[in-house]
N, C-alpha and C positions, 0 to 999 in steps of 0.2 A: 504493500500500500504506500507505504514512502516512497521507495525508491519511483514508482508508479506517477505520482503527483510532483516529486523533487524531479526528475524527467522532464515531463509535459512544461513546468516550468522553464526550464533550463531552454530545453528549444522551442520555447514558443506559443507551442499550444496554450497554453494559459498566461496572458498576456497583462505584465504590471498594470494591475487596478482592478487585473477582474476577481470578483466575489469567488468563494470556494464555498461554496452549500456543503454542510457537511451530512445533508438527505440528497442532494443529487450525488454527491462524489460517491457514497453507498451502496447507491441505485446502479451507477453504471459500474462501479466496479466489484456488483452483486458481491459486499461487506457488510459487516454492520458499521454503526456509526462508531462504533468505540474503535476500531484501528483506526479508521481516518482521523479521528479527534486527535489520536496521539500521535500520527502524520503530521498533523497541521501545528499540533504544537513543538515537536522537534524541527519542522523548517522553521518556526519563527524564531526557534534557539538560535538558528543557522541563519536567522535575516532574510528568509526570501520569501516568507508570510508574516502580516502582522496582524494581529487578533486586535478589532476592533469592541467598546462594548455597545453591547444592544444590537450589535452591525454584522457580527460574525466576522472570516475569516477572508482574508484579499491575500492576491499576490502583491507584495512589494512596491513601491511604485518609488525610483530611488529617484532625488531631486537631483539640483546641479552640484550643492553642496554635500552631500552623498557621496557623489562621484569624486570632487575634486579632493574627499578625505580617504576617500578606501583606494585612488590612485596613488595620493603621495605616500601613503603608510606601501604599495603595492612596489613602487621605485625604489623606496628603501631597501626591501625583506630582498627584490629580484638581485640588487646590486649586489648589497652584499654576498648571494646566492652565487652569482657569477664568476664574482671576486674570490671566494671560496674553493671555485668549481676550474678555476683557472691551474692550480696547483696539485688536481688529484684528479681531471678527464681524462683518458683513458682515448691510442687513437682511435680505435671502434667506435666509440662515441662522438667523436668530433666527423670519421665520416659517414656516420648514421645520421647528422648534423647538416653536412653537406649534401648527403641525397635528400634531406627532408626540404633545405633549399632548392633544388632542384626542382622538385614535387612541386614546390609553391609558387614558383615562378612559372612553371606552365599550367600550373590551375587558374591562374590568375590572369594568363592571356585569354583561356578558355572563357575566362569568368564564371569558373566554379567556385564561389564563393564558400561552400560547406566543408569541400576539400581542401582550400587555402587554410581556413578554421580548423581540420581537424588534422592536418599535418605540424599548423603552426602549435596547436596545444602538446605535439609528440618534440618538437626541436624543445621547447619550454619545459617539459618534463625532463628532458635531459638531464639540463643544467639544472635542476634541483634536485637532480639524483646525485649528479657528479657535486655537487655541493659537500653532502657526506654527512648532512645535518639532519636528525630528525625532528626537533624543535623549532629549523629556518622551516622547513616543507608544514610541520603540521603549521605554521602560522600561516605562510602561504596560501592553504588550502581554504581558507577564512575572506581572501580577497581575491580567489582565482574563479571564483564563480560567476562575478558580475559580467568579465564579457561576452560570453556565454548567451547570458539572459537579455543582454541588450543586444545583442547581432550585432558584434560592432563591425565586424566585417564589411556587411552592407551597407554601412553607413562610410565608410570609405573610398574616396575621389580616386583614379588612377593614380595620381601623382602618389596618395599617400601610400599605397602598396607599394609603389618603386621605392617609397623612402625605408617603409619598413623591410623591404628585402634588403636593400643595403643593410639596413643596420644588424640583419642574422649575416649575412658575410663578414663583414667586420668582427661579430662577436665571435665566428668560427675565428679567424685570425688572431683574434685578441687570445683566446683558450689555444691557440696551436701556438703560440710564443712564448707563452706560461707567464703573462701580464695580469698580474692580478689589477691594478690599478686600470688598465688602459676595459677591462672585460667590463668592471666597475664601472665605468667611465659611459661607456657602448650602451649596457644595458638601462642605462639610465635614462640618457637619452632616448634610446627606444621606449621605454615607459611612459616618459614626459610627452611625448609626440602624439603618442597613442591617448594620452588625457589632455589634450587639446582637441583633436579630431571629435572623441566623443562627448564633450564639453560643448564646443561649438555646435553640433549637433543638438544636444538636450537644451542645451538655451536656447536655439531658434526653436523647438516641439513649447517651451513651454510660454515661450513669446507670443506665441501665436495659440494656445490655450490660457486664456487668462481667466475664462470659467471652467469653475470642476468639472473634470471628462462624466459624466453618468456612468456609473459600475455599472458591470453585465458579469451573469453566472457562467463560470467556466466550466465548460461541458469535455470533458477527457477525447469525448471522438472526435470534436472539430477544432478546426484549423486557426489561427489566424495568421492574418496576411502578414507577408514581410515585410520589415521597414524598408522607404526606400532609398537608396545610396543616395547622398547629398555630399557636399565639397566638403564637409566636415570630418573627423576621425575614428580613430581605431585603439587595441589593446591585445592580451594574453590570458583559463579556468575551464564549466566541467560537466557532463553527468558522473564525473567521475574527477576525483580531486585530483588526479595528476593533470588535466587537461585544464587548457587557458584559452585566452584569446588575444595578445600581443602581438 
């Protein structure tokens, strides 16, 4: 039942601000209401439901200042991550690294947006394996979620996929020199870039919502629509905590 609802969230299907009925989430996923209740209340541990009162249960709806807290505390945990990951990668890894560039660069002429996302979250695991830290990764896995949930992908201009593929070449380079400081350096930037893009993004959505969206009940079968790419930004998280969106 969790992992069921932390899913649908994650990619989409239930869409920041919609309602989560805890008699329809039930219904369709023939449960009773007691697993979903303690579903809904382990993602709100996790931040990605918050329990309103009298109002029940919504997905998440993260502001601009949301984003620009769970990005900087994200640049930190990634850098030092890197900077860590610089002095104990392994070659295997760095060209596991390299083929995952690869991958993302012709996903990205293709404009397969899911598979740029879902190779990018494999390069980003890497380097928080190669870290060696189990308290850098669990912290990580606390702000690798969000881009995930907002499709940042999609919301990224050409230009910014060129910039973010440089910036994993360079960090392959920076990790194959054994620069802890320059790897530091890379990943941060790549962070900072990625919280501009979807910055710029969430303040023009909310500019242009200056009255409350109307909640709608999240239904598990359907869909909704993609966001859609605008000149604005990008990031690094997960239905699964090793995975990002950077």
């Amino acid at each position: 039942m969790y992992s069921h609802i932390r899913a649908a969230i994650l990619d989409g299907r239930f869409a920041p601000g919609s309602r989560l009925g805890e008699a329809e989430l039930a219904e369709v996923t023939q449960a009773s209401r007691t697993p979903v209740r303690e579903a809904l209340r382990q993602l709100e541990v996790e931040g990605l439901v918050e329990v309103l009162p009298h109002r029940g249960a919504r997905v998440y709806q993260f502001t601009s200042d949301d984003l620009e807290e769970i990005y900087d505390l994200r640049m930190t945990l990634e850098a030092l991550a890197a900077g860590r990951a610089a002095s104990r990668i392994t070659g295997a890894q760095l060209d596991q690294m390299a083929g995952l560039c690869d991958r993302m660069e012709a996903a990205a002429l293709d404009d397969d947006l899911e598979l740029v996302a879902t190779a990018n979250m494999e390069f980003h695991a890497i380097v928080r394996t190669a870290s060696a830290s189990t308290r850098l990764t669990s912290m990580l896995s606390a702000v690798i979620q969000l881009p995930l949930m907002m499709r940042t992908f999609h919301r990224y201009a050409p230009e910014d996929l060129h910039r973010s593929a440089g910036h994993h070449r360079e960090l392959i380079a920076a990790l194959r020199a054994r620069d802890e400081v320059w790897a530091d350096a890379v990943m941060r930037s790549h962070v900072r870039a990625a919280k501009a893009v979807l910055l710029a993004s969430v303040r023009a959505d909310e500019e242009l919502t200056m009255a409350q969206p109307a909640e709608t009940t999240a239904q598990p079968a359907e869909t909704t629509a993609q966001p859609g790419r605008t000149t604005a930004h990008h990031a690094h998280t997960t239905a699964q905590p090793a995975q990002s969106g950077v």
